[in-house]
C-alpha positions as a LaTeX table, in Angstrom:
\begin{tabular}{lrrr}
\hline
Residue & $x$ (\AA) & $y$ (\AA) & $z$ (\AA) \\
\hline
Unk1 & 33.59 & 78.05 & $-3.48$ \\
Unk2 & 33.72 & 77.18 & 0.44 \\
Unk3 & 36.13 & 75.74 & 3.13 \\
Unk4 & 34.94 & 72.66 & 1.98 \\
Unk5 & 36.77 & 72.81 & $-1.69$ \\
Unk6 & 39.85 & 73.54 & $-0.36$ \\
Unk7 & 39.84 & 70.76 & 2.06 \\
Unk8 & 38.95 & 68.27 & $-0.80$ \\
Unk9 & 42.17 & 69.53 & $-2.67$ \\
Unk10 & 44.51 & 69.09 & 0.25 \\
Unk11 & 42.63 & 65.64 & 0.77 \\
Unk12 & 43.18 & 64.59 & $-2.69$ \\
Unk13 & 46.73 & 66.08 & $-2.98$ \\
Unk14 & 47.85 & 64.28 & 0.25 \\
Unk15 & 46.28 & 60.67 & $-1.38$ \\
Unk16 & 48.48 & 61.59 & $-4.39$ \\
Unk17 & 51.28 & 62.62 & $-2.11$ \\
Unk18 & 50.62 & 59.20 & $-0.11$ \\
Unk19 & 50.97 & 56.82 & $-3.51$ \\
Unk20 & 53.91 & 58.38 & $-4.66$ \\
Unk21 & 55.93 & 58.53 & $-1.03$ \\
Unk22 & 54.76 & 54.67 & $-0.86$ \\
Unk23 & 56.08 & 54.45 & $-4.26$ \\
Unk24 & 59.20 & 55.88 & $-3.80$ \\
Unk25 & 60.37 & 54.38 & $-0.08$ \\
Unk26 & 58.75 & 51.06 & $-1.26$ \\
Unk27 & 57.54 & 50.94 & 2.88 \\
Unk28 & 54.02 & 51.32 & 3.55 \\
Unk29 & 54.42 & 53.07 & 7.27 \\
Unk30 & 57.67 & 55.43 & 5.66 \\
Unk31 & 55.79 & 56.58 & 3.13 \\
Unk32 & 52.93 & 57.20 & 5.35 \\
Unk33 & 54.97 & 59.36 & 7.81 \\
Unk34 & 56.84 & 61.04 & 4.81 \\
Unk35 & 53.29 & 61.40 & 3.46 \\
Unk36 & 51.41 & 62.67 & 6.36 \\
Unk37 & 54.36 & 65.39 & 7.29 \\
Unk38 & 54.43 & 66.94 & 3.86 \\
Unk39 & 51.00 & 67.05 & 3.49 \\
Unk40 & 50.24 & 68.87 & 6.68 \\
Unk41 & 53.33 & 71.25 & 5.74 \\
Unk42 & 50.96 & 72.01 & 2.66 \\
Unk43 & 48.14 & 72.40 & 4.51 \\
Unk44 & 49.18 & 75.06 & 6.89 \\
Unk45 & 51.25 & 76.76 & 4.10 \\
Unk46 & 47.87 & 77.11 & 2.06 \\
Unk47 & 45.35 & 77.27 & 4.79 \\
Unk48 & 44.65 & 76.47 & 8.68 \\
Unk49 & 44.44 & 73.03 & 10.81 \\
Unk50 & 41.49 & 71.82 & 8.73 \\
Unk51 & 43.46 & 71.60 & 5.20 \\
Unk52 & 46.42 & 70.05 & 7.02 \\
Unk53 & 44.50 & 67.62 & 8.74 \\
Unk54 & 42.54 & 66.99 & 5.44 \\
Unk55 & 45.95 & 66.74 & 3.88 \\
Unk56 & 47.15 & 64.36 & 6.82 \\
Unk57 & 43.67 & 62.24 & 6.23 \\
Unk58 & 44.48 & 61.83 & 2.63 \\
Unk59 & 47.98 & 60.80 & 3.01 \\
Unk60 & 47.32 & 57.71 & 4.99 \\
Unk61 & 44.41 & 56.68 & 2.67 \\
Unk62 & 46.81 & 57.21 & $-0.06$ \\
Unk63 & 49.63 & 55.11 & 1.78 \\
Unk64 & 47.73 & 52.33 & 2.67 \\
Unk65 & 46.08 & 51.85 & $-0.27$ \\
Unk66 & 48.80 & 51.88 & $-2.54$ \\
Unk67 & 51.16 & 49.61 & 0.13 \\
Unk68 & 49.48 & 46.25 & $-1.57$ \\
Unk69 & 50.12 & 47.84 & $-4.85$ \\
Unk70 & 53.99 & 48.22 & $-4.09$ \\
Unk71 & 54.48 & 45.16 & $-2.46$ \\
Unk72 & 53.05 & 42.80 & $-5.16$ \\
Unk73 & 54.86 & 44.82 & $-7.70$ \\
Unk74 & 57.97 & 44.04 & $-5.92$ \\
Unk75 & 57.14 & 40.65 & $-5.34$ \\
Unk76 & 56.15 & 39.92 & $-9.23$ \\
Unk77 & 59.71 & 40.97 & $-10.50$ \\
Unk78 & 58.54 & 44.67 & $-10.46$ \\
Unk79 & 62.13 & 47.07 & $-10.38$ \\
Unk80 & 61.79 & 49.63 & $-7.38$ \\
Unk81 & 62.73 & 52.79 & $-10.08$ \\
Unk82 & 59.81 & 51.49 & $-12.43$ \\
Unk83 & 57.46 & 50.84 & $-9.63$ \\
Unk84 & 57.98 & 54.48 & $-8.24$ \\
Unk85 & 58.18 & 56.11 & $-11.58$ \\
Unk86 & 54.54 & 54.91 & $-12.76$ \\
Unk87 & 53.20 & 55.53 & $-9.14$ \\
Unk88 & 54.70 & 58.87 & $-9.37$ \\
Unk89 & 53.28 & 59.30 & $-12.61$ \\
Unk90 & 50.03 & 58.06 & $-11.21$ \\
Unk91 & 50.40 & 60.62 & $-8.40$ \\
Unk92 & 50.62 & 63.36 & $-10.87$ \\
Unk93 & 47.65 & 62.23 & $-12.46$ \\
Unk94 & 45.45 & 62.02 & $-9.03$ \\
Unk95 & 46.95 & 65.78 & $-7.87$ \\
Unk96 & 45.69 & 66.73 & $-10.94$ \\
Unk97 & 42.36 & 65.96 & $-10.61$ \\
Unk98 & 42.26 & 67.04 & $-6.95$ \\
Unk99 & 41.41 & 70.28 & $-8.19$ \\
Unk100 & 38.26 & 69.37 & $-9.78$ \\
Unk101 & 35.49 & 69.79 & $-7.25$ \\
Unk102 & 34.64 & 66.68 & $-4.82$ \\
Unk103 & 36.86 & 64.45 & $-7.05$ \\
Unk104 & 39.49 & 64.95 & $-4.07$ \\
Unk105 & 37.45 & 63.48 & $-1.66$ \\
Unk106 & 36.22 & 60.46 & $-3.83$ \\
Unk107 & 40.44 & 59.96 & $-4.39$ \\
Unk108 & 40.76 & 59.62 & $-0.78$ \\
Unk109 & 38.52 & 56.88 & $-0.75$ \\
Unk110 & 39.03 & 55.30 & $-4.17$ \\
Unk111 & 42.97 & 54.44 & $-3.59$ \\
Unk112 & 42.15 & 52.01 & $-0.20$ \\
Unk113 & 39.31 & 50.78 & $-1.66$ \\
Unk114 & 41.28 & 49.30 & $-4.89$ \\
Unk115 & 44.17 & 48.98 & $-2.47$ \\
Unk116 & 41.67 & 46.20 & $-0.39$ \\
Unk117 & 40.39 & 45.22 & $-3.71$ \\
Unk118 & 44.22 & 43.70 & $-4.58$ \\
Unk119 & 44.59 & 42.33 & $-1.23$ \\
Unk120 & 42.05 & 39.91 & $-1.50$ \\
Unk121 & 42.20 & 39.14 & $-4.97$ \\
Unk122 & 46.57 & 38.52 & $-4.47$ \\
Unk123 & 47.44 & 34.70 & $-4.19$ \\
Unk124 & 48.38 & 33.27 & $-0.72$ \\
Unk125 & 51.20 & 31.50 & $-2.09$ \\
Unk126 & 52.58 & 31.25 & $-5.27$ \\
Unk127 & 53.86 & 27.62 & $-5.85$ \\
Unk128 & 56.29 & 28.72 & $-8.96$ \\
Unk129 & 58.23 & 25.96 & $-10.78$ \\
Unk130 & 57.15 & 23.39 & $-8.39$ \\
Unk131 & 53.49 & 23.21 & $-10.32$ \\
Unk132 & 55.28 & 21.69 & $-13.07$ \\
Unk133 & 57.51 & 18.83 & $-10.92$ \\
Unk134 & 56.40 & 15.69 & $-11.84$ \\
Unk135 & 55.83 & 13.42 & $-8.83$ \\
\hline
\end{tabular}
């Protein structure tokens, strides 16, 4: 199929990789270095600099954009096993469909995207039991 194909897998396998190391440490930047190194070891064990750095590309989009994910997980009452188990499940699921044609590439920009998406949409502060205090 073309350089290009093989690059999209490594950049949709290193997403995956990045949501389930961000899962997993429950840190955003550890996962992201975890991430990034594994993904480049994949890349040069399956092809040259331009997989691993397609790898390396995907694992900090992956990272990043499942960091907000994590966090407000935690936050919520989220356990850390159950949070990494569905990311990791999740993972599987995106390193799957790394393998179909361009869908690698679109992963690598899909997870930082809805990563952004919860960002904004996540409460500044959440004012708990104190809504309910009479004054």
């Amino acid at each position: 199929m073309g350089d290009w194909y093989t690059i999209g897998i490594l950049v949709g396998l290193g997403a995956a990789i990045g949501v389930a190391a961000t899962g997993a440490l429950r840190r955003a930047l550890a996962g992201l270095v975890v991430a990034a190194f594994v993904s480049i070891v994949i890349g040069f064990a399956f092809g040259q600099w331009d997989e691993a750095a397609g790898g390396a590309v995907g694992a900090v989009c992956g990272a990043v954009g499942s960091a907000p994910l994590v966090g407000g997980a935690l936050r919520r009452g989220g356990t850390r096993g159950g949070t990494a188990t569905l990311l990791a499940l999740a993972s599987l699921v995106g390193a799957a469909l790394a393998f179909v044609p361009v869908l690698g590439y679109l992963e690598a920009a899909a997870v930082p995207l809805l990563g952004l998406r919860l960002r904004r949409r996540a409460p500044e502060r959440h004012a708990g039991l104190r809504s309910l205090a009479k004054d």
